[in-house]
C-alpha positions in Angstrom: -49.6 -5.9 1.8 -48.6 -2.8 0.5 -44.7 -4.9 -0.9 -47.2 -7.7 -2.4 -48.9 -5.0 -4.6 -45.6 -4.1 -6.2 -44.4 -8.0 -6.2 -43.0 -7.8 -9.9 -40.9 -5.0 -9.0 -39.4 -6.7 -6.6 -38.9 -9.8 -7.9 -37.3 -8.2 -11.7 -35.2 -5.0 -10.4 -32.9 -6.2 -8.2 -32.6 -9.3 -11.2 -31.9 -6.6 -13.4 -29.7 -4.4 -11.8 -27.1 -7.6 -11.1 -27.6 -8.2 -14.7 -26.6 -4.8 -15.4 -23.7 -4.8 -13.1 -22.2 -8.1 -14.1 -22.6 -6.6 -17.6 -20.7 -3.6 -16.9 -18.0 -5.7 -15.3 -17.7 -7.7 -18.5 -17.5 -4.7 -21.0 -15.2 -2.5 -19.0 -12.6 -5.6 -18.6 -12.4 -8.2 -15.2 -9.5 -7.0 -12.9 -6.9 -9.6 -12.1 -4.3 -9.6 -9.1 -0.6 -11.2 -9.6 1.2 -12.2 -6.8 5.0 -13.1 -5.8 6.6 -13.9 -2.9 10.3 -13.0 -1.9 12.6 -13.3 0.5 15.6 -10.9 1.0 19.2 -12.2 1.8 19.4 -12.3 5.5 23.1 -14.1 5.8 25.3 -12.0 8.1 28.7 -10.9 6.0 30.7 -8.4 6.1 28.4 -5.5 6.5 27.4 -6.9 10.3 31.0 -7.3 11.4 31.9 -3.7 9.9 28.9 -2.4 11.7 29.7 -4.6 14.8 33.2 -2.9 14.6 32.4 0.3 14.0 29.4 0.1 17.1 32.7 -0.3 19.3 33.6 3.2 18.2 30.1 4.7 18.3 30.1 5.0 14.6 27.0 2.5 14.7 24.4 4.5 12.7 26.8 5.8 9.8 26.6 2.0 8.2 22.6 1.8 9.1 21.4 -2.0 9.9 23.4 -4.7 8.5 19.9 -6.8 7.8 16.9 -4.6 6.9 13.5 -6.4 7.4 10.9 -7.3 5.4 9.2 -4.3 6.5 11.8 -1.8 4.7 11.2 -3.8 1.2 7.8 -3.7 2.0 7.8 0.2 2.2 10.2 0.6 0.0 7.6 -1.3 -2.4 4.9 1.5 -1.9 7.4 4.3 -2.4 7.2 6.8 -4.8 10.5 6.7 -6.6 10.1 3.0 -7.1 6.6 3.4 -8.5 7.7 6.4 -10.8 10.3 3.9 -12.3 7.7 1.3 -12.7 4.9 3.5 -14.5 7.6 5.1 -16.9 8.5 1.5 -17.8 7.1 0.1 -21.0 4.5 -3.2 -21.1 2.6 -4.8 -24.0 -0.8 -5.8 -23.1 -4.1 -5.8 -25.0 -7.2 -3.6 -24.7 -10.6 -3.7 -25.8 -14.1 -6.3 -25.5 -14.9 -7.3 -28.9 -11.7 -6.9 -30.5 -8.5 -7.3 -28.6 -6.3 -4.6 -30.0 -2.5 -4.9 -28.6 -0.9 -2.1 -27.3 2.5 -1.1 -26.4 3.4 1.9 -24.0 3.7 3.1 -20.3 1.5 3.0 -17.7 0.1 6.2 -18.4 -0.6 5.7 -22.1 -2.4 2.1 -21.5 -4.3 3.8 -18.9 -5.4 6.6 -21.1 -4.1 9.3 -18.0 -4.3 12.8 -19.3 -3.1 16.1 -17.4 -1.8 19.3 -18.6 2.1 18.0 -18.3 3.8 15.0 -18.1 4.6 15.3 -14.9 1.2 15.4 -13.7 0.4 12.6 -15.3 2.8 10.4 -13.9 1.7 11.7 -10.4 -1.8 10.1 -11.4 -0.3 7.1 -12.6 2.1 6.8 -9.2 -1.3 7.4 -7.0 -3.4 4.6 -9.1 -0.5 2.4 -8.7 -0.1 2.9 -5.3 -3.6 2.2 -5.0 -3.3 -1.2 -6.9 0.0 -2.8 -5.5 -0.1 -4.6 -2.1 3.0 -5.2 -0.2 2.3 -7.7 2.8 5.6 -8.6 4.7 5.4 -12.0 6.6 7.7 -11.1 9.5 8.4 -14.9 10.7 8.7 -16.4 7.6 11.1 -13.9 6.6 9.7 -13.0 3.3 7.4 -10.7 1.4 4.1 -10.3 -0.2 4.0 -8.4 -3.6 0.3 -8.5 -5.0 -0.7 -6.2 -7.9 -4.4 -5.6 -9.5 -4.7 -4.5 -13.6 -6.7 -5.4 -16.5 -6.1 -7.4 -18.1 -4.3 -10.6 -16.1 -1.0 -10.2 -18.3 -0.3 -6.5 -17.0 -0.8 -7.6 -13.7 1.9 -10.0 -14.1 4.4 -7.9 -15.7 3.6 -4.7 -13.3 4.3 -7.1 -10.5 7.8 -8.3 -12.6 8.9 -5.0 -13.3 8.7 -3.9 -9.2 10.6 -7.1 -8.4 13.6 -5.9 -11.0 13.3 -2.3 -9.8 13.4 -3.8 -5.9 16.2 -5.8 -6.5 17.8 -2.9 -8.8 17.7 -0.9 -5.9 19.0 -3.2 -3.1 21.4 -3.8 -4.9 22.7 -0.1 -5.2 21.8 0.5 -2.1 24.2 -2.4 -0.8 26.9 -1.0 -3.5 26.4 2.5 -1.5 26.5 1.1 1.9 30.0 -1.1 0.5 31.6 2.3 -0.5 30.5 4.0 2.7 32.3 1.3 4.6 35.3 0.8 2.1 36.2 4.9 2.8 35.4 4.4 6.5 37.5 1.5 7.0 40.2 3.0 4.9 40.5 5.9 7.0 40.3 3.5 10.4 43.2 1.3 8.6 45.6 4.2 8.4 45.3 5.4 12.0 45.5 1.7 13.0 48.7 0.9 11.1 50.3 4.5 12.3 49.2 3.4 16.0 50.3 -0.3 15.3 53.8 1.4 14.1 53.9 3.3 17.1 53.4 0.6 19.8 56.1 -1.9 18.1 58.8 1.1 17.6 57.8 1.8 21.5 58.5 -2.3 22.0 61.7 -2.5 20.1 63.0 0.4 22.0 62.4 -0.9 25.2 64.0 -4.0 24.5 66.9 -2.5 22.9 67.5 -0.8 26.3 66.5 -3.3 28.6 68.5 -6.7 27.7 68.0 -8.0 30.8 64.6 -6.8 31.8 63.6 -10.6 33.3 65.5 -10.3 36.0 63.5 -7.1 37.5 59.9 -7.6 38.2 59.3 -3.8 37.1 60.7 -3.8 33.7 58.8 -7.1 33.0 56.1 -6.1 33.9 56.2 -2.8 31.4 57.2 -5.2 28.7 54.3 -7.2 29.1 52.3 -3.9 29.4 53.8 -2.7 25.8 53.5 -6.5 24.7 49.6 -6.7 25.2 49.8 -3.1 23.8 50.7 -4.4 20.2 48.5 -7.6 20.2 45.5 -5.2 20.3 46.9 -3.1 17.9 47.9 -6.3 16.1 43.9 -7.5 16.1 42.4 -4.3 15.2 44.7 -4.2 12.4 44.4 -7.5 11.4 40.2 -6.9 11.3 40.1 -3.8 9.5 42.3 -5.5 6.8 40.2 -7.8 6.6 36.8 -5.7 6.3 38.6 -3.3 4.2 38.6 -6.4 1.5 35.5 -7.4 1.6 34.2 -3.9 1.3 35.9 -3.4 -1.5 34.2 -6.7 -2.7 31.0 -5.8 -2.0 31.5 -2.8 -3.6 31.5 -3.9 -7.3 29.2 -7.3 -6.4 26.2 -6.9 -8.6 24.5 -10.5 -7.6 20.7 -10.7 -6.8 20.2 -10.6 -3.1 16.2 -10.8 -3.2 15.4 -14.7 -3.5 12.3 -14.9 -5.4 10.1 -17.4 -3.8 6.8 -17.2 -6.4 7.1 -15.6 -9.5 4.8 -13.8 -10.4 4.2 -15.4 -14.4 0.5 -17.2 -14.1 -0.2 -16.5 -10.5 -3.1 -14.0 -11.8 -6.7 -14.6 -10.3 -9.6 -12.6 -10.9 -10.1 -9.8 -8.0 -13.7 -10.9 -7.8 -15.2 -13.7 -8.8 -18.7 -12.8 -11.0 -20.4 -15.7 -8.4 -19.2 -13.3 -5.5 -20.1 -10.3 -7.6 -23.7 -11.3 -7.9 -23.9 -12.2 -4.1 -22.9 -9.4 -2.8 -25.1 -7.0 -6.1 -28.4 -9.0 -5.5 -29.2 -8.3 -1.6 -27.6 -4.6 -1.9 -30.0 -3.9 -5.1 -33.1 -5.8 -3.3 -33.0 -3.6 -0.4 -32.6 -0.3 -2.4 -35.8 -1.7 -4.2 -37.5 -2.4 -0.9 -36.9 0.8 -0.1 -37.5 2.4 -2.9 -41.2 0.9 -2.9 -41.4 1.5 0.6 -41.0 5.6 0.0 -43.4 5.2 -3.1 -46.2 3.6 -1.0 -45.8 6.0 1.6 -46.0 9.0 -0.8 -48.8 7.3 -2.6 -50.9 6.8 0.8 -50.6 10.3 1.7 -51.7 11.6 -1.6 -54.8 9.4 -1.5 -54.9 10.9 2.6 -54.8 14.4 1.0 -57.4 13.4 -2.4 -59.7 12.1 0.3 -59.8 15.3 2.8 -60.3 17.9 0.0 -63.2 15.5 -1.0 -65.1 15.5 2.3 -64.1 19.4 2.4 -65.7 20.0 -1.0 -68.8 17.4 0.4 -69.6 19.4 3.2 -69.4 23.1 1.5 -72.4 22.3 -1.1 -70.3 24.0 -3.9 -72.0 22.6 -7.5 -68.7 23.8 -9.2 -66.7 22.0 -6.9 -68.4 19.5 -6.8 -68.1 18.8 -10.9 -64.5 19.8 -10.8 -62.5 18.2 -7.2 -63.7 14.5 -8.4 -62.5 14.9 -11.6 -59.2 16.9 -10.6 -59.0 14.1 -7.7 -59.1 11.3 -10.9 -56.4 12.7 -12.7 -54.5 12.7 -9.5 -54.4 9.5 -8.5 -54.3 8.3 -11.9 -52.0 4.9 -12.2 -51.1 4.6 -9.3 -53.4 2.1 -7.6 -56.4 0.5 -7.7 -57.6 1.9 -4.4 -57.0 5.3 -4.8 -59.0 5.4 -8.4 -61.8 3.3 -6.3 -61.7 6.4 -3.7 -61.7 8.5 -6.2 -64.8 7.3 -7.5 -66.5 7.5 -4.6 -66.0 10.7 -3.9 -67.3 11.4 -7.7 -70.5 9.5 -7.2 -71.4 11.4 -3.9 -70.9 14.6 -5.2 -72.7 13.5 -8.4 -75.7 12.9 -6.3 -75.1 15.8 -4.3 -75.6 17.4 -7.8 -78.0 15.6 -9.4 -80.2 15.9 -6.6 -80.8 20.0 -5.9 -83.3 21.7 -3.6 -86.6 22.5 -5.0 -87.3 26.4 -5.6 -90.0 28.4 -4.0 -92.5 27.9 -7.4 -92.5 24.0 -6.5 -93.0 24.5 -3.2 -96.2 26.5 -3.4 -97.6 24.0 -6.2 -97.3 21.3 -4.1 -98.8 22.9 -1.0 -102.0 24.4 -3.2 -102.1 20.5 -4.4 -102.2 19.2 -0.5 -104.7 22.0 0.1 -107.3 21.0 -2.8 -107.1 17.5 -1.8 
């Protein structure tokens, strides 16, 4: 009963507030989210037989992981130096409802960041940007999830372009680091493998030179098969480091892409909420602050009339005239608009202490005149 008196409020404010809301959304600019998809090069070269290699050694974790997963770009994605690169980079996009004004600059001069330094600024524009870029790695598929929110959709595209260049920017220098590492590791293995390689064949010749005839005793052939083996291994190590040493140096100077890019990014922006969904989810959040809301009032209001009505039957009961004139019309002002019942109370309470008043005891002169008149008759 008490939600039925206030009907119209409950009905138009939560209508209202939605309006409001979708308003605002429409003023301030829709958010958009781009998304691409890549995949990093996974094919096994020579960075896993080097680090195969070197593992036989116990060198293993000076060339790191010949095939870092998705998880790496992923965080690499979310890092700071990446993002630093991306918010100092310039973007043309266009601002404004009414009048779509183009503008040209860094992140932090589209997003209007001020701070005391530069520096400081770009640490505001490195946290909102971690904030608004999503890196999702797909572990089985092998590939990984880039998904960045801006107004309007065109800087969401070319935020999300300019993190795929700065990825691939640094894989690649990372796998140009990585090559060098290996190239002076390898170089330093292939000198101690030729000097040991030198060693074992002078060793051979000079056992041959003084054993012409070493078939014919089952002790000298067995050393020279001993010193025989001892070459082919020096041989095959040789032979392999000469080989990785090569393709180090190849990889070295390689500056090919080595992130596939699966989706691009260009026209894959979507609103991040849909106005539909934004109304869903507005209307039944602003209808129960209203329910509330009138809930809290009718309970304040109930008491107050509660309150209005004891000071009345207080005032009532002390046979006060100037109480009497004054609580009703105190008790009036009170309630004022704020329901029909509570002014009806109200007037109640005036009207019985209006009779109380209009209605006073008769004096002592009455009295008398009245018994003399009872008397005579």
């Amino acid at each position: 009963m008490a939600l039925l008196r206030h009907l119209r409020l409950l009905i138009a404010a939560p209508l209202v507030l939605t309006v409001l809301v979708i308003g605002f959304v429409l003023v301030r600019g829709r958010s958009y989210t781009a998304e691409s998809v890549v995949a990093p090069d996974r094919s096994a070269g020579a960075a896993s037989r080097v680090a195969g290699f070197a593992a036989q050694f116990g060198l293993g974790g000076v060339l790191g992981t010949p095939n870092e997963p998705v998880q790496f770009y992923g965080a690499v994605v979310k890092s700071r130096e990446l993002l630093r690169h991306v918010a100092e980079a310039e973007y043309t996009t266009t601002r404004g409802f009414l009048r779509q004004d183009s503008i040209r600059g860094t992140l932090i001069e589209i997003w209007d960041i001020t701070a005391d330094t530069r520096e400081q600024a770009l640490t505001a524009a490195v946290k909102a940007l971690r904030e608004s870029v999503q890196a999702i790695p797909d572990i089985q598929a092998g590939v990984l999830r880039i998904r960045t929110t801006a107004r309007p959709a065109g800087l969401a595209e070319q935020i999300n372009r300019q993190i795929l260049a700065y990825l691939n920017d640094f894989n690649i220098d990372k796998r140009q680091t990585q090559a060098e590492q290996e190239r002076v590791f390898i170089e330093g293995r292939l000198e101690v493998a030729r000097a040991e390689l030198e060693a074992a064949e002078k060793e051979l010749a000079s056992f041959y030179e003084a054993n012409r005839s070493y078939q014919n005793s089952p002790r000298l052939a067995f050393e020279a098969g001993r010193l025989e083996r001892r070459v082919q291994i020096r041989q095959e190590v040789y032979r392999t480091l000469a080989q990785a040493y090569e393709e180090a140096r190849i990889q070295e100077v390689r500056n090919t892409p080595v992130l596939t890019i699966v989706d691009p990014p260009e026209g894959s922006a979507l609103p991040a909420i849909r106005l539909r969904l934004l109304a869903m989810l507005v209307l039944p959040v602003s209808a129960l602050i209203v329910v509330a809301f009138v809930l809290v009032l009718e309970y304040l209001r109930q008491e107050r009339a509660a309150e209005i009505q004891r000071l009345a039957d207080a005032v009532a009961r002390s046979g006060n005239r100037a109480a009497n004139i004054l609580v009703p019309r105190l008790a009036r002002r009170i309630v004022g608009a704020s329901g029909g019942s509570d002014r009806g109370a109200a007037d109640r309470d005036a009207q019985r202490s209006g009779t109380a008043e209009q209605e006073p005891a008769p004096d002592a002169g009455e009295r008398t005149g009245s018994r003399a008149a009872v008397d005579g008759a």
